[in-house]
C-alpha positions in Angstrom: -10.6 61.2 41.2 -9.5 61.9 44.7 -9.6 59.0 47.1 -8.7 60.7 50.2 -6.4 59.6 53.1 -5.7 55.9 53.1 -4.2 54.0 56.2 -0.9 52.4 56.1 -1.2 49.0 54.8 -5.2 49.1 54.2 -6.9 48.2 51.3 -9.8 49.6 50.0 -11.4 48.0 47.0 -15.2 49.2 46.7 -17.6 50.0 44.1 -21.8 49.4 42.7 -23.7 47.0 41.1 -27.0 47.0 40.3 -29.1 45.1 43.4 -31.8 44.8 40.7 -29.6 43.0 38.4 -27.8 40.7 40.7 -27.8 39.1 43.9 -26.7 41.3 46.8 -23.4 39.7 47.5 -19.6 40.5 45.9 -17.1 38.0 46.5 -13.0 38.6 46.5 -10.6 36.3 45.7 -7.2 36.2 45.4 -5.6 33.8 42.2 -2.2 32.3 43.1 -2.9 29.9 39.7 -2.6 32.1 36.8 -4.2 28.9 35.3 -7.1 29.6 36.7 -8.1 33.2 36.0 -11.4 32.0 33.8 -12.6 29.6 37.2 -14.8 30.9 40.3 -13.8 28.8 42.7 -14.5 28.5 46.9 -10.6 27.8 47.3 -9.6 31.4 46.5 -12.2 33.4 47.7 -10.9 35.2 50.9 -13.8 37.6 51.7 -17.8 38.4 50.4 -19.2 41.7 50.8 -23.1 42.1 51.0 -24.6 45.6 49.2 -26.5 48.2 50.9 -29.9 49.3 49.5 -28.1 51.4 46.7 -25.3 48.5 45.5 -22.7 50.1 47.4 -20.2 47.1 48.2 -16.4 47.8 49.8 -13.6 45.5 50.8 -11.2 46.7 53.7 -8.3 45.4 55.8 -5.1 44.7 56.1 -4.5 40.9 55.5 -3.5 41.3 51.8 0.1 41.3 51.0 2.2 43.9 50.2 3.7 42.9 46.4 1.1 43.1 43.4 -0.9 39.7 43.0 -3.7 38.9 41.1 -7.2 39.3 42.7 -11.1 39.1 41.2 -14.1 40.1 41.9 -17.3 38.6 41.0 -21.0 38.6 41.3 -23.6 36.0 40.0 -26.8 35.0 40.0 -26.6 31.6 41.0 -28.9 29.7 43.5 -27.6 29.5 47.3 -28.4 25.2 46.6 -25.6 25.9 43.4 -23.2 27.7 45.3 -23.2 25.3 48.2 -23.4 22.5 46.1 -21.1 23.0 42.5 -21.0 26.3 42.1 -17.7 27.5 42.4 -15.9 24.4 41.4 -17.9 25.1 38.3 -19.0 27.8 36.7 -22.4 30.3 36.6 -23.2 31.0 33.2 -25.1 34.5 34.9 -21.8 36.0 36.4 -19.3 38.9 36.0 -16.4 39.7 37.2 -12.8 41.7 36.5 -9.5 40.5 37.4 -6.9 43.2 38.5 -3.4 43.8 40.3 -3.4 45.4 43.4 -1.4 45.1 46.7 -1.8 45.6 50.1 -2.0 49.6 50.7 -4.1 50.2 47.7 -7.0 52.0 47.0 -9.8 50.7 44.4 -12.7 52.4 43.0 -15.4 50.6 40.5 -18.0 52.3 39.4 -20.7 51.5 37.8 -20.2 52.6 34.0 -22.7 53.2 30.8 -26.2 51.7 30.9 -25.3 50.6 34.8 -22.8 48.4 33.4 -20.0 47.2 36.3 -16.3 46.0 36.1 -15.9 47.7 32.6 -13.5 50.4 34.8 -11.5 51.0 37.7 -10.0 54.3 39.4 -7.0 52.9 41.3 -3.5 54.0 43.2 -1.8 51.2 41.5 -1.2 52.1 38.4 -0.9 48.1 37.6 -4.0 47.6 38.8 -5.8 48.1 35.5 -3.6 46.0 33.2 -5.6 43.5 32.5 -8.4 45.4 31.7 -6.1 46.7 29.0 -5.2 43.3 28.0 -9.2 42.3 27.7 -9.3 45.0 25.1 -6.9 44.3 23.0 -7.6 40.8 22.9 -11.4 42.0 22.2 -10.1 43.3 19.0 -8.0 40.1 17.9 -11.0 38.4 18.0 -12.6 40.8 15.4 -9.7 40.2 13.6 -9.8 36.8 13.2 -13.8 36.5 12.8 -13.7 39.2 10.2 -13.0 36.3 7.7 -12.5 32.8 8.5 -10.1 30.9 6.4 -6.8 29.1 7.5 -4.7 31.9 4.9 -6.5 34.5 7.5 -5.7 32.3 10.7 -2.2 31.8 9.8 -1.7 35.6 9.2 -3.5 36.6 12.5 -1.5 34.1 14.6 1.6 35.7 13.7 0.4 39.4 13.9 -1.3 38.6 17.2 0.9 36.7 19.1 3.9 40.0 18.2 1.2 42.5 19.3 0.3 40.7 22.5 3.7 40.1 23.7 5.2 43.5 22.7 2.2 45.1 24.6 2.4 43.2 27.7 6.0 44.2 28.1 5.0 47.7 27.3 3.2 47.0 30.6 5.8 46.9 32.4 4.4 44.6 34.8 5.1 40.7 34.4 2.0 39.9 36.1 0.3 41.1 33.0 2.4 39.2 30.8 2.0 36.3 32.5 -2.4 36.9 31.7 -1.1 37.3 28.0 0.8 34.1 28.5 -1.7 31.8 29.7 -4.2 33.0 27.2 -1.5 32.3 24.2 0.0 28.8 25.8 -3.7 27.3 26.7 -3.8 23.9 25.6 -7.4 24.6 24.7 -7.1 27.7 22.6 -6.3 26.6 18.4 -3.2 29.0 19.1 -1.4 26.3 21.3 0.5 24.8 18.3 1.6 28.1 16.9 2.9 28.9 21.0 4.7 25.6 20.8 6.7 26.4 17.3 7.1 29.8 18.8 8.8 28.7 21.7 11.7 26.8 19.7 13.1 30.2 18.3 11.3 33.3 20.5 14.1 34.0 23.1 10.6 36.2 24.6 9.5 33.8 27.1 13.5 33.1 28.7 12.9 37.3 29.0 9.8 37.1 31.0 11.0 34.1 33.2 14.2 36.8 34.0 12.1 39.5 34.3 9.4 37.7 36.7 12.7 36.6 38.9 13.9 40.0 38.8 10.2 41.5 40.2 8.8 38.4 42.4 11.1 36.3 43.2 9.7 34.0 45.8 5.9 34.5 44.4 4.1 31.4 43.3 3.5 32.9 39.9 7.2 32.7 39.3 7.7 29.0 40.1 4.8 28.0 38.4 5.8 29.6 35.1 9.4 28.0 35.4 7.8 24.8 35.7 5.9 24.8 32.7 8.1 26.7 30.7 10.8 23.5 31.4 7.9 21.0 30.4 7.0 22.4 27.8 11.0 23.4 26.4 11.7 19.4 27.3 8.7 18.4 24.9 9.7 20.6 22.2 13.4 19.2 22.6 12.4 15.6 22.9 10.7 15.7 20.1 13.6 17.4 18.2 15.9 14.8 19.4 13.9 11.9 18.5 14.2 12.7 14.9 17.6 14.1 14.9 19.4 11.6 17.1 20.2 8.6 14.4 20.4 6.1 17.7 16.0 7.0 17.0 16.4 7.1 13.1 18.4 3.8 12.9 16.0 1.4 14.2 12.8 2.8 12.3 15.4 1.9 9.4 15.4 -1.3 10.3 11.5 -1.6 11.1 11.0 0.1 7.6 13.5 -2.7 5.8 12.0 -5.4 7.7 8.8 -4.3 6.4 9.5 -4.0 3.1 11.2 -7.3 2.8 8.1 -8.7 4.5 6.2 -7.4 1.8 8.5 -8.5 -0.8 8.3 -12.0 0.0 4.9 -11.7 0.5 4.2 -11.2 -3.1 6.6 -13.9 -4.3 4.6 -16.5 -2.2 1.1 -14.9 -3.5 2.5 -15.3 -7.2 4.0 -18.6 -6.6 0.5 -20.0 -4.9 -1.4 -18.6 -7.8 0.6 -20.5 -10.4 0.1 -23.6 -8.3 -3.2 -23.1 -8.0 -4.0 -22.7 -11.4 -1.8 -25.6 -12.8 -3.8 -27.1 -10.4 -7.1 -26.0 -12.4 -5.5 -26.7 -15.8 -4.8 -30.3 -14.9 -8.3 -31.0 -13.3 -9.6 -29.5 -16.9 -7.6 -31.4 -18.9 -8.6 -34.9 -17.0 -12.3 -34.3 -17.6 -11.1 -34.0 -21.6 -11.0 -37.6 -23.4 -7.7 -38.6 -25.1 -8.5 -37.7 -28.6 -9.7 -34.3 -27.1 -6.5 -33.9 -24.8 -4.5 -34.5 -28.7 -6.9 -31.7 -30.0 -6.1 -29.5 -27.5 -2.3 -30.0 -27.7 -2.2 -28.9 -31.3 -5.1 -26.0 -30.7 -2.5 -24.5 -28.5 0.2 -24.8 -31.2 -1.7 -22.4 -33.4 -2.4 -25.5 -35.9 -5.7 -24.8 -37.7 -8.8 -27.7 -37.9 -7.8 -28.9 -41.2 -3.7 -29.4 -40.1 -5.6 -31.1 -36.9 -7.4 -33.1 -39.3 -4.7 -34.3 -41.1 -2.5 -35.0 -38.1 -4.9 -37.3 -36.2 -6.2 -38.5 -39.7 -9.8 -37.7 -38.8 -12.3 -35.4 -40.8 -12.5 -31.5 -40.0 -15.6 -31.6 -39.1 -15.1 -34.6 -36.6 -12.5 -31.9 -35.4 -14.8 -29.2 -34.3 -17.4 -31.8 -32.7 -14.2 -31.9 -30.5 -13.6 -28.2 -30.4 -16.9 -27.4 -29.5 -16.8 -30.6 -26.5 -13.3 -28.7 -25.7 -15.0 -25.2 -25.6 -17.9 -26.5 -23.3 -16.0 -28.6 -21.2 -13.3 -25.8 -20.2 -15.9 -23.5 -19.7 -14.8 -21.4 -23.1 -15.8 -19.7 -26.0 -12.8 -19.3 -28.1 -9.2 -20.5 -29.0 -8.1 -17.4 -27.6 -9.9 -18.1 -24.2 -8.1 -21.2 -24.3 -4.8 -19.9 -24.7 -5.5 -17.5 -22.3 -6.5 -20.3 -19.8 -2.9 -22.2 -20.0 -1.2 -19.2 -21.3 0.2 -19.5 -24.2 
């Protein structure tokens, strides 16, 4: 496609939607927060373009810089009362829009593709500018790999897979910018991948190579400082954590908090064993003064294994005058058998 003669240091980024579709007004903003690529908001828009009759739309000057930073264009459907109201600090769930690279000098054509869909393409002079598009695919295509079956065997094997295939096609690239989309998609702390970034970080020597790389390229860009920033944070959480369990000044006193604890529970048991005996010596000897003296004799030699005739002869009274104080015995303790009754003051 041949874009003709372009003026030094203009920009030309123009295209159609489909009036019928949406309103008549496409909005440009510039994203200096690669954190907030998914957000429309008010702060970053720096110009709105309204569509003539046929959807024709084009953006043009020359107040854009001239190094590659991230821009987007959008259209929604949204109520004027939304967008002067919540809108942009929100989002419109009837929107569209495609985030690209361009530059200050740099030509931009987006038709409007199959069925009259728009932002599915762009013809540029960057040949940057449609990286993220690129990026968008691919990541199209992870997700139908990991929705083809859900199971944490298949999650475990796609993480791996797709966190090598992002990062070796973003530096395939060749443009940091479009490692840096890959990046925030992979580090969100959002996205179930966050843990698997975090383990990656402790041993992938990748993201140290981007952080060179985005020196090397844009050096004073806001981009470059911001992904320094977190990449500290987030190497001081992974090390802190590390340390904690390595350093024995952290394992020492959990040591002593486990000892203490396990002492505590020790003596806990002791004093719980020793209040039960109490307590039931205390029950045996309010059993035994409800029992009569001849009864309390009885019971003595019923716990000595003697039978009702050797009780009989000790106490020189008849058997059967015995078991009228067995069975008082019995009633009185709140038993059945001899057993029960051994079992009462354990013996």
């Amino acid at each position: 496609m041949s874009f003709g003669n372009t003026l030094q240091a203009q920009h030309s980024f123009k295209g159609y939607i489909d009036n019928d579709r949406w309103h008549n007004e496409v909005y440009l903003s510039v994203i200096d927060d690669y954190r907030t690529l998914e957000n429309i908001n008010d702060e970053q828009i720096i110009s709105k373009a309204t569509t003539d009759d046929n959807g024709f739309f084009e953006f043009q000057g020359n107040q854009l810089e001239s190094t590659n930073k991230i821009y987007k264009l959008h259209v929604d459907n949204c109520s004027e009362f939304d967008q002067n109201s919540n809108h942009f600090q929100g989002h419109c769930e009837d929107s569209n829009d495609i985030i690209f690279i361009a530059k200050s000098n740099d030509t931009l054509v987006f038709p409007l593709g199959f069925e009259d869909q728009i932002f599915c393409k762009v013809a540029s002079t960057n040949p940057k500018t449609s990286a993220f598009i690129k990026i968008d695919s691919l990541k199209e295509e992870m997700k139908y790999a990991y929705g083809e079956y859900r199971s944490q065997a298949n999650r475990t094997l796609n993480n791996k897979k797709w966190f090598k295939t992002l990062q070796d096609f973003g530096k395939s690239l060749n443009e940091p910018l479009a490692e840096l989309y890959i990046y925030a998609f992979l580090s969100d702390r959002s996205n179930n991948l966050h843990s698997f970034y975090l383990e990656d970080l402790k041993t992938n020597t990748y993201y140290d190579d981007l952080l060179n790389r985005l020196k090397a390229t844009y050096p004073n860009s806001p981009y470059t400082k911001q992904y320094a920033a977190e990449l500290t944070s987030d190497e001081y959480i992974i090390s802190s954590s590390k340390e904690k369990f390595e350093d024995k000044s952290y394992v020492i006193p959990w040591l002593y908090v486990l000892f203490i604890l396990l002492l505590g529970s020790v003596l806990l048991n002791i004093w719980f064993l020793h209040s039960k005996r109490k307590q039931k010596s205390k029950i045996n000897t309010q059993a035994i003064e409800q029992l009569t003296s001849q009864e309390q004799k009885v019971l003595e030699l019923l716990l000595d294994n003697h039978t009702n005739k050797d009780i009989a002869n000790t106490l020189y009274i008849s058997v059967s005058t015995v078991k009228t104080h067995v069975n008082n015995l019995y009633r009185k303790l709140n038993v059945t058998s001899r057993d029960e009754v051994k079992l009462l003051f354990n013996k």
